[in-house]
SEMAR-77205 format. One record per residue (C-alpha): residue number from 1; x, y, z. Coordinates in pm, whole numbers, plus 50000, padded with zeros to 5 digits. Example, Ala and Ser with C-alpha at 12.3 -4.5 7.8 and 13.67 -1.06 7.14 Angstrom:
BEGIN
+-----+-------+-------+-------+
:   k :    px :    py :    pz :
+-----+-------+-------+-------+
:   1 : 51230 : 49550 : 50780 :
:   2 : 51367 : 49894 : 50714 :
+-----+-------+-------+-------+
# end
This chain:
BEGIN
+-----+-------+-------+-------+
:   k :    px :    py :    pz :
+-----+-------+-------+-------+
:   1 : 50000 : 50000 : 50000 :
:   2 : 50261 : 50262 : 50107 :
:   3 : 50465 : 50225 : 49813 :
:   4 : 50147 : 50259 : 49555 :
:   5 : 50077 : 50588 : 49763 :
:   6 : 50403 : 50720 : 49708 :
:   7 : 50414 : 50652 : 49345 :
:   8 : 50149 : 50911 : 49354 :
:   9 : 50284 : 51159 : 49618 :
:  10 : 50604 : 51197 : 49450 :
:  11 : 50509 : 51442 : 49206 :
:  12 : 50322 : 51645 : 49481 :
:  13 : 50628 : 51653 : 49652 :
:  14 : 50858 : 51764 : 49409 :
:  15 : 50595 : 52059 : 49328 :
:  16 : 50531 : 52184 : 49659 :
:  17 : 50901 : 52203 : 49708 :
:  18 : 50907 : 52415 : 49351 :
:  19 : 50632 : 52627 : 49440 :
:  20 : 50808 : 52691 : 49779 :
:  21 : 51087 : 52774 : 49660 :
:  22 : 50953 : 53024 : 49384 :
:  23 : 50668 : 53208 : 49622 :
:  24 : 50989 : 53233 : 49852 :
:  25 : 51223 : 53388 : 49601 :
:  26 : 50932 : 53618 : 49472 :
:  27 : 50844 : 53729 : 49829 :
:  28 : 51198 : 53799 : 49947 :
:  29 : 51240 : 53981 : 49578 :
:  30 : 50977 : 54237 : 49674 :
:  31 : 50646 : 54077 : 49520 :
:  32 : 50482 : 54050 : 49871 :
:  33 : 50240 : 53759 : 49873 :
:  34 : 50097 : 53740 : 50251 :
:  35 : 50022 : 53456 : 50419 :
:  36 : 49635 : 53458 : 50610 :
:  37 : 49594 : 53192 : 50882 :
:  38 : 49306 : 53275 : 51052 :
:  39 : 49229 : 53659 : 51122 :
:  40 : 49601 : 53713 : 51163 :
:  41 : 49771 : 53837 : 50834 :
:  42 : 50158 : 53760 : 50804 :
:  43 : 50382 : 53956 : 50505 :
:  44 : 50750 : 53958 : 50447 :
:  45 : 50964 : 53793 : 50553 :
:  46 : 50751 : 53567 : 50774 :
:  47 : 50491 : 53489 : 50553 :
:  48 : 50798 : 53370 : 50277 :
:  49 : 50866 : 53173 : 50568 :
:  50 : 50548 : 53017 : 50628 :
:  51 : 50502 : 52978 : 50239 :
:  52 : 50824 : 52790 : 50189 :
:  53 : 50689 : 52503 : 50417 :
:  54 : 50330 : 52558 : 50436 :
:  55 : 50269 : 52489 : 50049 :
:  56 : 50493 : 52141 : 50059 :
:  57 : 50283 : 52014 : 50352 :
:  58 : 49985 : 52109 : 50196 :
:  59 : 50100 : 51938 : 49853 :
:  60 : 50207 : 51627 : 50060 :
:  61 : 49854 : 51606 : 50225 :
:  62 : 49655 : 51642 : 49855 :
:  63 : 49917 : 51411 : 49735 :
:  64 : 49870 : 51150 : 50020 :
:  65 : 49453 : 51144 : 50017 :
:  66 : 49483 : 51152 : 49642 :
:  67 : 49678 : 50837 : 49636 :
:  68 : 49494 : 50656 : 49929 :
:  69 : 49139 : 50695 : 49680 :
:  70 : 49322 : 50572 : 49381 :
:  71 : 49477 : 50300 : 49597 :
:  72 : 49112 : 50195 : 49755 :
:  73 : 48976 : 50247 : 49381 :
:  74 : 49222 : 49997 : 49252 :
:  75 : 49155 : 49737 : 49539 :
:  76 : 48779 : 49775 : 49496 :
:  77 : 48846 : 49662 : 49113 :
:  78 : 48975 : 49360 : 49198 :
:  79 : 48719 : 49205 : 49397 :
+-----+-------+-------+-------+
# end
């Protein structure tokens, strides 16, 4: 099971850590993108921050229910 999962989530990985990475460059360039959690607004350097591990996780997460469906999909064909 873990290893069909991860055949999925390593392309959600390897994107989240892109999209990091660029929202982090962008933010620290001057393009501020802030980060909302809550009612508490975070920009600069803190929301870059939160960004650059915040949209991984999140990617991981989509990438990890995404491949637990198509895993319980697959099963339910067989039967």
């Amino acid at each position: 099971m873990a290893a069909y999962i991860f055949r999925f989530l390593k392309p959600f990985v390897l994107l989240g850590v892109i999209l990091g990475v660029i929202v982090f460059i962008l933010n620290v360039l001057g393009l501020e993108i802030p980060m909302v959690v809550g009612t508490t607004t975070y920009r600069g350097t803190e929301a870059a921050i939160m960004e650059l591990i915040g949209i991984p996780v999140a990617l991981v997460l989509l990438g990890t229910i995404i491949g637990s469906i198509a895993y319980m999909s697959n099963n339910s064909q067989k039967y």
